[in-house]
C-alpha beads as a LAMMPS data file, in Angstrom:
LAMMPS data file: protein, C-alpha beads

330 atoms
329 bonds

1 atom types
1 bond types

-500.0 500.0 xlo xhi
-500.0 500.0 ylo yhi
-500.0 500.0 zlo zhi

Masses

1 110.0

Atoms # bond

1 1 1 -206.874 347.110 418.356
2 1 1 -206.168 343.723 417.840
3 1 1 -208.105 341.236 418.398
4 1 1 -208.961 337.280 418.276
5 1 1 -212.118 337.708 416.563
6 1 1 -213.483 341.444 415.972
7 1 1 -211.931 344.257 416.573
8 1 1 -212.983 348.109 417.517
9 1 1 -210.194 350.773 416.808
10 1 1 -209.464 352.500 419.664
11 1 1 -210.619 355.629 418.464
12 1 1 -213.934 355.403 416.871
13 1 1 -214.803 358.675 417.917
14 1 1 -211.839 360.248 415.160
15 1 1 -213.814 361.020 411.721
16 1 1 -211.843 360.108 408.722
17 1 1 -211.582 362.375 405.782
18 1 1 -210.369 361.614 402.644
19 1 1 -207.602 359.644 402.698
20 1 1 -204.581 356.839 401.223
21 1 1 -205.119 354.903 404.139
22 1 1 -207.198 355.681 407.436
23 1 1 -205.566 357.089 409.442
24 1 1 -207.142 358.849 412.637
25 1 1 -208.096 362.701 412.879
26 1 1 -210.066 364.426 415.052
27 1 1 -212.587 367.760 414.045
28 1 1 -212.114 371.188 415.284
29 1 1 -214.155 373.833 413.674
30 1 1 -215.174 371.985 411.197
31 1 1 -211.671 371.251 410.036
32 1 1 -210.434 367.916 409.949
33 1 1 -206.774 367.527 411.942
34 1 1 -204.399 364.157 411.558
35 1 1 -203.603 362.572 414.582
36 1 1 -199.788 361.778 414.724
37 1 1 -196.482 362.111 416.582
38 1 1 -194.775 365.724 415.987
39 1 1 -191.583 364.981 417.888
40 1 1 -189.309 362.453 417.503
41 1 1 -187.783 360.001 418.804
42 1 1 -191.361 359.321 420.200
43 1 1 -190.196 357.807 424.022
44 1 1 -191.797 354.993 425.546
45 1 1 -191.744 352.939 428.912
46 1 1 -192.574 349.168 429.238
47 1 1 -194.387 348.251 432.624
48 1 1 -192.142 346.058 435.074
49 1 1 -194.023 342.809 435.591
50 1 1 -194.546 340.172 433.239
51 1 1 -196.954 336.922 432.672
52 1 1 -196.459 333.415 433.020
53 1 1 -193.841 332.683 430.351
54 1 1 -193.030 336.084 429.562
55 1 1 -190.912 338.013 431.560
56 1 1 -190.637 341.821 431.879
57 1 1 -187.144 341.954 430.160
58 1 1 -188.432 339.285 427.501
59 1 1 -191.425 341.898 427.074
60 1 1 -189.513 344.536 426.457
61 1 1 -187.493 342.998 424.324
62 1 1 -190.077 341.870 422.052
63 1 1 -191.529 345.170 421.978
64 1 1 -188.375 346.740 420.883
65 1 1 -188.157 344.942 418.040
66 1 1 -191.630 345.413 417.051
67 1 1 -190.848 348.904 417.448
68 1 1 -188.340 348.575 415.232
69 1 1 -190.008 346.751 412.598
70 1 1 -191.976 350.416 411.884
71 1 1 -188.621 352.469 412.435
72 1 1 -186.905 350.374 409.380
73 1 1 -189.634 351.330 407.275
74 1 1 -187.444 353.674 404.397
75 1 1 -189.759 355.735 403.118
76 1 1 -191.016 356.990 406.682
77 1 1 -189.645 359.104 409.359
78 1 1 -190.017 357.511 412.254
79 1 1 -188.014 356.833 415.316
80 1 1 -188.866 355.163 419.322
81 1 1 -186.313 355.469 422.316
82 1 1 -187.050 352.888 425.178
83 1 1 -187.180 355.051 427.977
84 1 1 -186.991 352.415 430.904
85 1 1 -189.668 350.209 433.124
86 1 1 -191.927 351.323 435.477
87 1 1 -194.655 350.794 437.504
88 1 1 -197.354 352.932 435.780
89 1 1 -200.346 351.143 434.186
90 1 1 -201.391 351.538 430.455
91 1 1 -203.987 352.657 431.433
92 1 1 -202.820 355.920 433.662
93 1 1 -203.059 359.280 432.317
94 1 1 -199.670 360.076 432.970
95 1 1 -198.187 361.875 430.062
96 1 1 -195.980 358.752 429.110
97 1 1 -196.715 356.272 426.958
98 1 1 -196.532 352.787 428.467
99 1 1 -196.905 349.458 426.846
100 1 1 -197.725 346.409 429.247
101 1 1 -200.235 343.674 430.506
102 1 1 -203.038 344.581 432.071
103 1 1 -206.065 341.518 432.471
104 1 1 -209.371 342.635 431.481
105 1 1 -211.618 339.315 431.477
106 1 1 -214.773 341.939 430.146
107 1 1 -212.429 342.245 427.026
108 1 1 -212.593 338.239 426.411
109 1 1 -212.176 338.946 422.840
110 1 1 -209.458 341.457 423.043
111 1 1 -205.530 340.542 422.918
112 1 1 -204.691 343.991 422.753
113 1 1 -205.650 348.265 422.446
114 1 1 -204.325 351.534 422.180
115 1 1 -205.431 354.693 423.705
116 1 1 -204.157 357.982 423.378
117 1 1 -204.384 361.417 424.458
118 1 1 -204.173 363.949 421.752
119 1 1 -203.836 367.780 421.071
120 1 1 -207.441 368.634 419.763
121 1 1 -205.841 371.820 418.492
122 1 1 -202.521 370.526 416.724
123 1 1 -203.572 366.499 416.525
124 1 1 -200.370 365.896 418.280
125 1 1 -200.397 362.921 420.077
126 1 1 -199.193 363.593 423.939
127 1 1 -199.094 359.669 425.088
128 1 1 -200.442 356.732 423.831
129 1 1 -200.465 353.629 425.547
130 1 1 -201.329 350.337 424.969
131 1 1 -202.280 347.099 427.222
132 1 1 -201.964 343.320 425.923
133 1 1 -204.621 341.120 427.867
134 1 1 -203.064 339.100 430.303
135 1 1 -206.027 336.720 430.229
136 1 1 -204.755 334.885 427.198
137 1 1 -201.105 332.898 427.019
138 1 1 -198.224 334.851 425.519
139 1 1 -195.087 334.099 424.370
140 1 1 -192.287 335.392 422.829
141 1 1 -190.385 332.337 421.720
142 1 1 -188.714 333.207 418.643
143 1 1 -190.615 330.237 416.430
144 1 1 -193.715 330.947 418.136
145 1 1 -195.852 328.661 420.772
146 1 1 -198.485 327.071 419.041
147 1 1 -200.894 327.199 422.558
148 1 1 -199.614 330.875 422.873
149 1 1 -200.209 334.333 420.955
150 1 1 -197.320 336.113 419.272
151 1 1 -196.588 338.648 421.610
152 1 1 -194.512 340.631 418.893
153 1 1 -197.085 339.767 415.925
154 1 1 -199.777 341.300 418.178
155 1 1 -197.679 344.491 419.296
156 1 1 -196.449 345.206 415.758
157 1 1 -200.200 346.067 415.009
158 1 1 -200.854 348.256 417.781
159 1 1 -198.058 350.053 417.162
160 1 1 -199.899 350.909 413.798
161 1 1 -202.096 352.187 415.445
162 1 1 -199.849 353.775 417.909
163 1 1 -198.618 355.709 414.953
164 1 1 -201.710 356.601 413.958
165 1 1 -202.948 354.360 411.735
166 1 1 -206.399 352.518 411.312
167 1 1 -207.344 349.066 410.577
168 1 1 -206.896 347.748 406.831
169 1 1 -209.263 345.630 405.325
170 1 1 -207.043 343.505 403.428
171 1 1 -207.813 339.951 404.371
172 1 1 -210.169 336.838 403.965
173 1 1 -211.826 335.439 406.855
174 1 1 -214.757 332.266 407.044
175 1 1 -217.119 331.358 409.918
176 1 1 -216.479 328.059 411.780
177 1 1 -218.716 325.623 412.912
178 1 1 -219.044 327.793 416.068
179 1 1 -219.886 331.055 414.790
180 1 1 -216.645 333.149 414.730
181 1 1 -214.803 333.960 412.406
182 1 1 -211.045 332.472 411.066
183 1 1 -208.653 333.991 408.923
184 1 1 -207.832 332.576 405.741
185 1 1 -205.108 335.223 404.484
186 1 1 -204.236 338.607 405.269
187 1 1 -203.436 341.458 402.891
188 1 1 -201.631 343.872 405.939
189 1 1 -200.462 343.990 409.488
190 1 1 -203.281 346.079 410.253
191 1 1 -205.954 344.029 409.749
192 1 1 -208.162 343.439 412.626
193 1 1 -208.346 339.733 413.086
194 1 1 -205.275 338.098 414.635
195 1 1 -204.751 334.340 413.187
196 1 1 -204.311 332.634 416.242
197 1 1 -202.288 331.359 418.429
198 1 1 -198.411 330.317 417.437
199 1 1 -199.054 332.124 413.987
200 1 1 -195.912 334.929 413.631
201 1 1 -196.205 336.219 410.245
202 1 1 -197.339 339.631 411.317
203 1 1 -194.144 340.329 412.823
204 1 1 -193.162 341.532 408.800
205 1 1 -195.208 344.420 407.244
206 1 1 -196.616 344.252 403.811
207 1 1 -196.911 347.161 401.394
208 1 1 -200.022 348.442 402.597
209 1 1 -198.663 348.915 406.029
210 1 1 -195.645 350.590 404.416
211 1 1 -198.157 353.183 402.212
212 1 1 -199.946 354.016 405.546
213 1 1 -197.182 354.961 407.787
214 1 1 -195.051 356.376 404.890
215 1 1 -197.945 358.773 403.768
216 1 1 -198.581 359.714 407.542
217 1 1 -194.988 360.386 407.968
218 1 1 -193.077 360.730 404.834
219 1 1 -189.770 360.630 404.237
220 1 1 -188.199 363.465 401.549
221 1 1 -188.204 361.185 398.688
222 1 1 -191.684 358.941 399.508
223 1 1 -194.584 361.495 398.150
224 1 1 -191.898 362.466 394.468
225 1 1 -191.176 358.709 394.090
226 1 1 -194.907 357.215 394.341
227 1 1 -198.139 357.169 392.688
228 1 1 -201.937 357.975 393.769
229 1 1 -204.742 356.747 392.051
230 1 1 -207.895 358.479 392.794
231 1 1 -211.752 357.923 391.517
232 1 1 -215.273 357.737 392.643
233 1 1 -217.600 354.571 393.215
234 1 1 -221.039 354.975 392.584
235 1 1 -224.320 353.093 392.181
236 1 1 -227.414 354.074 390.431
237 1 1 -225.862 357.358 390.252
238 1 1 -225.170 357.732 393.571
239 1 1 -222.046 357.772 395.634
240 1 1 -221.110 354.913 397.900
241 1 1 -219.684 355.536 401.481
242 1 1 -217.269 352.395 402.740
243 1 1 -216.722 350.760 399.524
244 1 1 -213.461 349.082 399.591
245 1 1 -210.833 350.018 396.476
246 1 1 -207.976 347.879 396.418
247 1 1 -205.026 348.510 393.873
248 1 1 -202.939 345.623 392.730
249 1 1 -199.833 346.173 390.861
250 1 1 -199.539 343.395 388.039
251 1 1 -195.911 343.715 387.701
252 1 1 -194.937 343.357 392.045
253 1 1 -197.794 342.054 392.839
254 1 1 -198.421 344.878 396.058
255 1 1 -201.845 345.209 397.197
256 1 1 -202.481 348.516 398.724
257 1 1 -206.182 349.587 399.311
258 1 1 -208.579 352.626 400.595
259 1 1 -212.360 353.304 401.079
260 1 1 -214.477 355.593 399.620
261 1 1 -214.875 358.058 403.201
262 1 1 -216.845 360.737 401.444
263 1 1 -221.005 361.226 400.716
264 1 1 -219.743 361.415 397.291
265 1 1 -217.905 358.219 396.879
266 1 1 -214.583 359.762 396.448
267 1 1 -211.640 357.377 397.112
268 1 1 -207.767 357.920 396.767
269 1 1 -205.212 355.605 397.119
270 1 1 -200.995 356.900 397.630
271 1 1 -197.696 355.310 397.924
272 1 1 -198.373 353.249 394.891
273 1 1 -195.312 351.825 392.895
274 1 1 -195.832 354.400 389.523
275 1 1 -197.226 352.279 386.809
276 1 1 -200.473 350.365 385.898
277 1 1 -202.801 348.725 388.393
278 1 1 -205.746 346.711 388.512
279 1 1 -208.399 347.990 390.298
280 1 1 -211.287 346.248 392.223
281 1 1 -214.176 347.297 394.354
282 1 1 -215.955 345.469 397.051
283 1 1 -218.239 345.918 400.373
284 1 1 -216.956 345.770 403.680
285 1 1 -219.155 342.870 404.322
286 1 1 -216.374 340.274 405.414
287 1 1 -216.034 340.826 408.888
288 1 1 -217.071 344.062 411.349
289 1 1 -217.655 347.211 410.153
290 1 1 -217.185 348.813 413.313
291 1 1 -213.990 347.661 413.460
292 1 1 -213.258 350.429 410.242
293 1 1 -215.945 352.660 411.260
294 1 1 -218.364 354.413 413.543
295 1 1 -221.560 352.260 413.776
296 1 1 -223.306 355.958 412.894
297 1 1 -221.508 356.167 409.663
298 1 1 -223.758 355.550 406.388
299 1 1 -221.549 352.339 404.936
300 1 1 -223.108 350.651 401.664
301 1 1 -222.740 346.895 401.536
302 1 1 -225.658 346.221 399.174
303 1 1 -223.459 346.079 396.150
304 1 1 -221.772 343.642 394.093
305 1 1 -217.825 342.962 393.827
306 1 1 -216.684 345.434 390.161
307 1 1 -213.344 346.421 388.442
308 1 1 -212.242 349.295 386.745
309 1 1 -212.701 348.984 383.128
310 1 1 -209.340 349.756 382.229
311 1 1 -205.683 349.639 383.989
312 1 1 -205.401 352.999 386.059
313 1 1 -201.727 354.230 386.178
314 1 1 -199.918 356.008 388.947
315 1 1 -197.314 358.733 387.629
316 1 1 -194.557 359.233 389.523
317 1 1 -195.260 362.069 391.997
318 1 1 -198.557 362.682 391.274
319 1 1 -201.899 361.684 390.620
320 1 1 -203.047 360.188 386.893
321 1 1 -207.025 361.238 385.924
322 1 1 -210.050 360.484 388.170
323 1 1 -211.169 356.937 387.661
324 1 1 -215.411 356.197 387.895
325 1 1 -216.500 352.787 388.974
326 1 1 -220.151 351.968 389.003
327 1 1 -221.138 349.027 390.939
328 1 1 -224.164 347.296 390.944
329 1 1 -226.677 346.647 394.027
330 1 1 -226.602 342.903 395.141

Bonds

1 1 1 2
2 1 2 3
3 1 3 4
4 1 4 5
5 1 5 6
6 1 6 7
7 1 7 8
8 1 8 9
9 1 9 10
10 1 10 11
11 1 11 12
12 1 12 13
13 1 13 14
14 1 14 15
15 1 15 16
16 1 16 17
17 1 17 18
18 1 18 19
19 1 19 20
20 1 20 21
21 1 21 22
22 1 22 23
23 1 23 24
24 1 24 25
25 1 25 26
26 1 26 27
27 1 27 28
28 1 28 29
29 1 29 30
30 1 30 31
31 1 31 32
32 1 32 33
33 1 33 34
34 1 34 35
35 1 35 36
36 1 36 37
37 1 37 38
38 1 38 39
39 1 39 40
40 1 40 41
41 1 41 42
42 1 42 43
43 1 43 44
44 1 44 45
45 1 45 46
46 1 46 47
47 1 47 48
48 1 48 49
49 1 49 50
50 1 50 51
51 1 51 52
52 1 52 53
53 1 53 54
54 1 54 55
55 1 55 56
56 1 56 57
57 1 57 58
58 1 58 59
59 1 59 60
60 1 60 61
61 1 61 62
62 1 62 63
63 1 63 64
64 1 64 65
65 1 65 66
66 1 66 67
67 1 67 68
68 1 68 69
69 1 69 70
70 1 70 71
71 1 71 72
72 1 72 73
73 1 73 74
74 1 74 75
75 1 75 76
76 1 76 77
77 1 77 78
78 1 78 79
79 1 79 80
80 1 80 81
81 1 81 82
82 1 82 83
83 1 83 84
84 1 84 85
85 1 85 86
86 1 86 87
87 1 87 88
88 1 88 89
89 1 89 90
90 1 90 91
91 1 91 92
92 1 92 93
93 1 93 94
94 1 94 95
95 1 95 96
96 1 96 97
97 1 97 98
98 1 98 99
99 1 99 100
100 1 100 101
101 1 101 102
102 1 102 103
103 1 103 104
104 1 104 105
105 1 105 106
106 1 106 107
107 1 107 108
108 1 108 109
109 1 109 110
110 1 110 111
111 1 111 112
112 1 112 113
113 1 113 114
114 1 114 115
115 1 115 116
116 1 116 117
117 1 117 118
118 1 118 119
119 1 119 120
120 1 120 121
121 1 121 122
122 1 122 123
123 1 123 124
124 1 124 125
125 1 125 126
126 1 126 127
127 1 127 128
128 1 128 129
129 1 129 130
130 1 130 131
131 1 131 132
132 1 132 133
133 1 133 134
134 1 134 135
135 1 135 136
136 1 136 137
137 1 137 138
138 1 138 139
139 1 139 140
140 1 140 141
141 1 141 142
142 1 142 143
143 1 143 144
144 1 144 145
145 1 145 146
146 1 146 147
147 1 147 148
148 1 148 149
149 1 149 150
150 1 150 151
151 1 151 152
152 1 152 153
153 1 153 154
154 1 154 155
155 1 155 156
156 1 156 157
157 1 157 158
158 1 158 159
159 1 159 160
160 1 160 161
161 1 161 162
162 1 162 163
163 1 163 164
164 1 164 165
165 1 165 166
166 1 166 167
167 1 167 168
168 1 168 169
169 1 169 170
170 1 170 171
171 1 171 172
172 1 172 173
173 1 173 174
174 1 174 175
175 1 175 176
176 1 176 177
177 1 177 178
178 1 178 179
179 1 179 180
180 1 180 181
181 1 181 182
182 1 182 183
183 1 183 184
184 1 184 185
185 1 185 186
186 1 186 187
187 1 187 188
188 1 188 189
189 1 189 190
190 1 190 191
191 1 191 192
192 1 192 193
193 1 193 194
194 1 194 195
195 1 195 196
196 1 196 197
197 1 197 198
198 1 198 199
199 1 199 200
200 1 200 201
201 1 201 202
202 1 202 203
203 1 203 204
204 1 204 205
205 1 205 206
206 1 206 207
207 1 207 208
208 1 208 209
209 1 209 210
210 1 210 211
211 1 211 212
212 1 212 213
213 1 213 214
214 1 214 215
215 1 215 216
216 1 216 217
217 1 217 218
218 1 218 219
219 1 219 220
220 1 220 221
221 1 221 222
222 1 222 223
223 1 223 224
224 1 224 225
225 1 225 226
226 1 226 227
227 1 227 228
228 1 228 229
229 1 229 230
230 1 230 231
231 1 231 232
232 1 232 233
233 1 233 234
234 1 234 235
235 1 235 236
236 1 236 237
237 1 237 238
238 1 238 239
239 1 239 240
240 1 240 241
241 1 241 242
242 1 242 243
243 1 243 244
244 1 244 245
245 1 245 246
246 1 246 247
247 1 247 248
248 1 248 249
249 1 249 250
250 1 250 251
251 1 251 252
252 1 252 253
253 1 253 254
254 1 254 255
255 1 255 256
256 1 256 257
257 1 257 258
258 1 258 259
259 1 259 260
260 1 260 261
261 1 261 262
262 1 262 263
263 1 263 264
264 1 264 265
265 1 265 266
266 1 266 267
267 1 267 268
268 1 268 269
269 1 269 270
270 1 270 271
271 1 271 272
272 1 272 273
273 1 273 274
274 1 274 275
275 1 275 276
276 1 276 277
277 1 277 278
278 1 278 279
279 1 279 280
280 1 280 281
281 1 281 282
282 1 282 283
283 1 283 284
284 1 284 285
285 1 285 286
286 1 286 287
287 1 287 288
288 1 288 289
289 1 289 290
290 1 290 291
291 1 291 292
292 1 292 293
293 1 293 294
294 1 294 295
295 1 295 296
296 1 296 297
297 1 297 298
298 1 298 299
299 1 299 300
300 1 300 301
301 1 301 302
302 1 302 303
303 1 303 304
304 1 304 305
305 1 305 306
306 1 306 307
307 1 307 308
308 1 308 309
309 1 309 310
310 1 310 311
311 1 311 312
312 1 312 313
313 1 313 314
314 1 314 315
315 1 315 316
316 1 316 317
317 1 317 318
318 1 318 319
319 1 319 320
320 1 320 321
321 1 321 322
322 1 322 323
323 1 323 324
324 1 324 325
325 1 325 326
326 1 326 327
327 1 327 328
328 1 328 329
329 1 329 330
């Protein structure tokens, strides 16, 4: 879900095991299943009406690229077929996937979400639509409107999650003088706070959009040409649940980040460029939790920023030794 200020994935009700990235799953028996596309192209239908300023073929349009913003992606595979316009709402439970306006003024926060319908027993996504919220001004001008919202910054992230994907907590935010919050800089499409209105650079991923999507659907080549760095986060002994582990790469300069989703503080972090990395450890305290995770789950925020001691390397196709990182409580 994207939104203007907080955000709430779609599907908080999906636990979230271990994992590179979050990605959504759902439980059966105990088991934990990924969510995800098993068919491809995956089809999908654009509603036929637009807003003011934004027409239904300029929607479409705009989608399509967005869309194809994730199928360029090289080390995924991934593909979308436009399937036509039609009258059904996003919001129908159809059996197609529809992308569209819809206003919802009790979503005043909202510029756009993705629901889905899933297999419980395979974790094959059926349909998945998703509604932009015709209460704010869109555009799809190709600089961007600076009174308007990207319409194909905002639809490249719900496509993330379209795909599967949660948010990413890669970004900076501050509160204004009224209370919300603004974003300073952003680490990854799929973080949850849009920067505002006439603002376009999410319509490019960065490379911890490309880990997600390329570990959820890898291409032959992706999981033998990349790294994973996995470890633990502790403190006083004890393993921390939502710590944030980001891994910079000295030499590209990539961020590409996990949490720790286990009671034992376990993290692990794919589709890193092999080589060293610098890795650092922080709370989830800038911005809403429940936009990562269910407001049930345990997450520790009473603990100060840390680093790994030492450079942790990637191999190539693998996974190097467990790291341990010990934080300490604020």
């Amino acid at each position: 879900m994207r939104s203007l200020l907080v955000g709430i994935i779609a599907a908080v009700l999906f636990s979230q095991p271990l994992s590179a990235y979050i990605h959504f799953n759902i439980t059966e028996r105990g088991q934990s299943i990924v969510v995800k596309w098993q068919r491809m192209p995956v089809r999908w239908f654009a509603k036929n009406s637009g807003v003011p300023g934004v027409t239904a073929s300029d929607f479409q349009a705009s989608v399509s690229r967005a869309f194809a913003t994730w199928q360029a992606v090289p080390t995924a595979s991934i593909s979308f077929q436009f399937a036509g316009f039609t009258g059904a709402e996003p919001s129908d439970e159809d059996g197609i996937s529809v992308l569209g306006f819809q206003s919802n003024p009790g979503m005043d926060r909202v510029l756009g979400a993705t629901g889905f319908i899933v297999d419980v027993t395979t974790g094959e996504i059926i349909e998945s639509d998703i509604f932009f919220n015709s209460i704010f001004p869109w555009s799809t001008s190709a600089a961007g409107d600076p009174l308007r919202f990207d319409l194909e910054s905002v639809a490249v992230h719900e496509i993330g999650h379209f795909l599967g994907l949660g948010h990413s907590a890669l970004g900076e935010t501050e509160v204004d003088s009224t209370g919300d919050r603004r974003v300073l800089a952003s680490g990854a499409v799929m973080f949850p706070i849009s920067f505002g209105r006439g603002v376009t650079r999410d319509r490019e991923l960065q490379p911890d959009d490309i880990a997600g999507v390329s570990a959820l659907y890898p291409d032959g080549d992706f999981e033998s040409d990349t790294g994973v760095v996995r470890g633990r986060v502790s403190r006083n002994g004890v393993g921390v649940v939502g710590a944030h582990v980001i891994a910079f790469n000295p030499e590209t300069g990539h961020l590409i980040a996990a949490f720790t989703l286990t009671r034992n503080g376990d993290f692990e972090i794919a589709g890193l460029t092999p080589g060293p990395h610098i890795i650092r450890v922080e709370p989830l305290d800038d911005g809403d939790i429940g936009s990562f995770f269910d407001a049930s789950d345990p997450i520790d925020v009473a603990f100060r920023v840390a680093f790994h001691d030492r450079l942790a390397v990637a191999p190539r196709g693998g996974a190097g030794d467990a790291i341990s990182v010990a934080v300490q409580p604020k």
